[in-house]
C-alpha positions in Angstrom: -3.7 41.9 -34.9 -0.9 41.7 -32.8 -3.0 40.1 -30.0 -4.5 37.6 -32.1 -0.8 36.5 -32.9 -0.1 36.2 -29.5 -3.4 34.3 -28.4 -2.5 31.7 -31.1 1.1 31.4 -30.2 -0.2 30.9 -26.2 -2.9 28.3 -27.9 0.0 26.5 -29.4 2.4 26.5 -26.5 -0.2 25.5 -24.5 -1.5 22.6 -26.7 2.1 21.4 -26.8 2.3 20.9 -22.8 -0.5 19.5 -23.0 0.5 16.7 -25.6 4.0 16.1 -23.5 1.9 15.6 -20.6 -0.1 13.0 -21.8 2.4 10.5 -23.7 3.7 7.5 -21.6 5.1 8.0 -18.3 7.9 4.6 -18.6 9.0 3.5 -21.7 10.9 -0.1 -22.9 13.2 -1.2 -25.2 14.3 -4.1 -25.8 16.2 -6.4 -28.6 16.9 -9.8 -28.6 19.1 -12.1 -30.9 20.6 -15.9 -30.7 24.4 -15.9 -29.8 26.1 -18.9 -31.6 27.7 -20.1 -28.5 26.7 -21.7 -25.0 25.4 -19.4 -22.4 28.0 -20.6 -20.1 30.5 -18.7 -23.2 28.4 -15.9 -23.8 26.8 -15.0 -19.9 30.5 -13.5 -18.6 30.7 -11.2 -21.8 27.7 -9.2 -19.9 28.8 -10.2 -16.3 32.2 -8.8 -16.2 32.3 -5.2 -16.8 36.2 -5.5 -17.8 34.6 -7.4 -21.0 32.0 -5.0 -22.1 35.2 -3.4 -24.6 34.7 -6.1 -26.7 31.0 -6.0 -27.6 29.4 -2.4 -26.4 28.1 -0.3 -29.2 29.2 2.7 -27.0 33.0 1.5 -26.0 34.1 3.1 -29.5 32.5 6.4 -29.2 35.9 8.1 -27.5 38.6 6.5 -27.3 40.1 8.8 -24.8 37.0 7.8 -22.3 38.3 7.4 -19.0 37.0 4.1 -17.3 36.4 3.2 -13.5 35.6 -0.1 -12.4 34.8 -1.3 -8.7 33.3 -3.6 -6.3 34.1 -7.2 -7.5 35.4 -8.3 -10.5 32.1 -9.7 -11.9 28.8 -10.0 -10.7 26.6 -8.6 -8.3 28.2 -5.1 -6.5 30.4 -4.7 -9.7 30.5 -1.1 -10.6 31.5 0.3 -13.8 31.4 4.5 -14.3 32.8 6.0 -17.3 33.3 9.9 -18.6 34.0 10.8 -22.2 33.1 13.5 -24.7 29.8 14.8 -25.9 28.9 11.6 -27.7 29.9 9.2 -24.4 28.7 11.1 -22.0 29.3 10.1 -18.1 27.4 7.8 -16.2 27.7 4.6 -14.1 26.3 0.8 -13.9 26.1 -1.1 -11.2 25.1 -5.1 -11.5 22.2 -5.5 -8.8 21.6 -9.5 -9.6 23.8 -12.0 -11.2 22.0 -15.2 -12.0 24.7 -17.2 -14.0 23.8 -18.2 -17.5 20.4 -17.1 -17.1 20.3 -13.2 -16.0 22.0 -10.0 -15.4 20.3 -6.9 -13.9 21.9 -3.5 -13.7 21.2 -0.1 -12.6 22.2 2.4 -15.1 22.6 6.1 -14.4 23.1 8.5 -17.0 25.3 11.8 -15.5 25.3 13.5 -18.6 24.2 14.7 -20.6 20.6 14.3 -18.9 21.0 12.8 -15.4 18.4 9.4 -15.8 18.1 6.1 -14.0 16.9 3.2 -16.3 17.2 -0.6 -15.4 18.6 -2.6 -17.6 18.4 -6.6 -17.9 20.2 -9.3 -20.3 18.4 -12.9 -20.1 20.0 -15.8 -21.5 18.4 -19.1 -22.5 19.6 -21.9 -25.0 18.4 -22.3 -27.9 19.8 -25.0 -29.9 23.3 -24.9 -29.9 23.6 -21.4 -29.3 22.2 -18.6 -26.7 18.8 -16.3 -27.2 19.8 -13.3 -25.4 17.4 -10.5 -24.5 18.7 -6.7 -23.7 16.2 -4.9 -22.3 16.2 -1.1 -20.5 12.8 0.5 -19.1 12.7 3.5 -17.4 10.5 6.4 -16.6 10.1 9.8 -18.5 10.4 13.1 -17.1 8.6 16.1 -18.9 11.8 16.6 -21.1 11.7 13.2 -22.2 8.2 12.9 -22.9 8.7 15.9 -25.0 12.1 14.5 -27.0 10.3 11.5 -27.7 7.6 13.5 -29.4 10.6 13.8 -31.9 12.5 10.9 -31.8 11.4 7.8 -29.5 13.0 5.7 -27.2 13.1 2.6 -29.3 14.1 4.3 -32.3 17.5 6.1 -30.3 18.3 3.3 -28.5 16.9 0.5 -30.4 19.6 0.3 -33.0 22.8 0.4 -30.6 21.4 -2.8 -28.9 21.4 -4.4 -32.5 24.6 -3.4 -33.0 25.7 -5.0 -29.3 24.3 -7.8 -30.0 25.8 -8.3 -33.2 29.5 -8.0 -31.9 28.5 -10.0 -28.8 28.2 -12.5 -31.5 31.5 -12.2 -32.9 33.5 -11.5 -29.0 31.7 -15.1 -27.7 33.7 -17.3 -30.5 
């Protein structure tokens, strides 16, 4: 009997590697929304690492994190690294291309609490009096993350904090 159990708990274990190994190797999320303001008002909100306080879903998750900024003020080579608690975590961004009005691309490194690299873009384009914004972050899986997703995907964990950056990019560009 007892080998039996154990042949069925090897079956499972084994069946369950085998599903993380198959699910997507990259994954990409993305959220978009129109800013009520020109992109020439709403472009430096996302260019400037010094303004990301006023709309980043994460910037109220500790209010004891301790923020490092480098390079040049805005733009491409600026650096912004931060470490906080559990919730914050420690990583850095850097801005790799600065298109003005029209795009930002950053590299993203997650420290902790799972070291990652994901890129991350914003594209700006008006629409009607205001700006459609698009934040998007792609990235590849490890076997870790493949398996976490199983659980709880990559849109789904991330998805929502975009919406809510969004919405108080809104409110910081009036």
């Amino acid at each position: 009997m007892l080998k039996k159990i154990l042949i069925a708990v090897a079956v499972l274990i084994v069946g369950f590697l085998v599903l993380v190994a198959f699910q997507p190797p990259t994954y990409r999320v993305s959220r978009s929304a129109v800013i009520p303001a020109a992109p020439a008002a709403v472009f430096p909100l996302v260019n400037d690492f010094h303004r990301w306080g006023a709309w980043s879903p994460w910037a109220s998750l500790d209010p004891n994190m301790k923020l490092t900024y480098g390079g040049p003020a805005e733009g491409a080579g600026a650096t912004y690294a931060w470490v906080g608690n559990s919730q914050a975590g420690q990583g850095q961004m850097t801005i790799l291309e600065s298109r003005p009005n029209e795009l930002v691309r950053i590299k993203l490194e997650f420290i902790k609490p799972f070291a990652s690299v994901a890129a991350t873009e914003f594209t700006f384009r008006p629409e009607g009096s205001g700006t459609a914004v698009e934040w998007t972050m792609s990235g590849d899986h490890n076997f870790f993350s493949k398996a976490m997703c199983l659980f709880v995907g990559m849109d789904k964990m991330v998805g929502p904090d975009f919406e809510k950056g969004l919405a108080q990019m809104k409110a910081a560009a009036r």
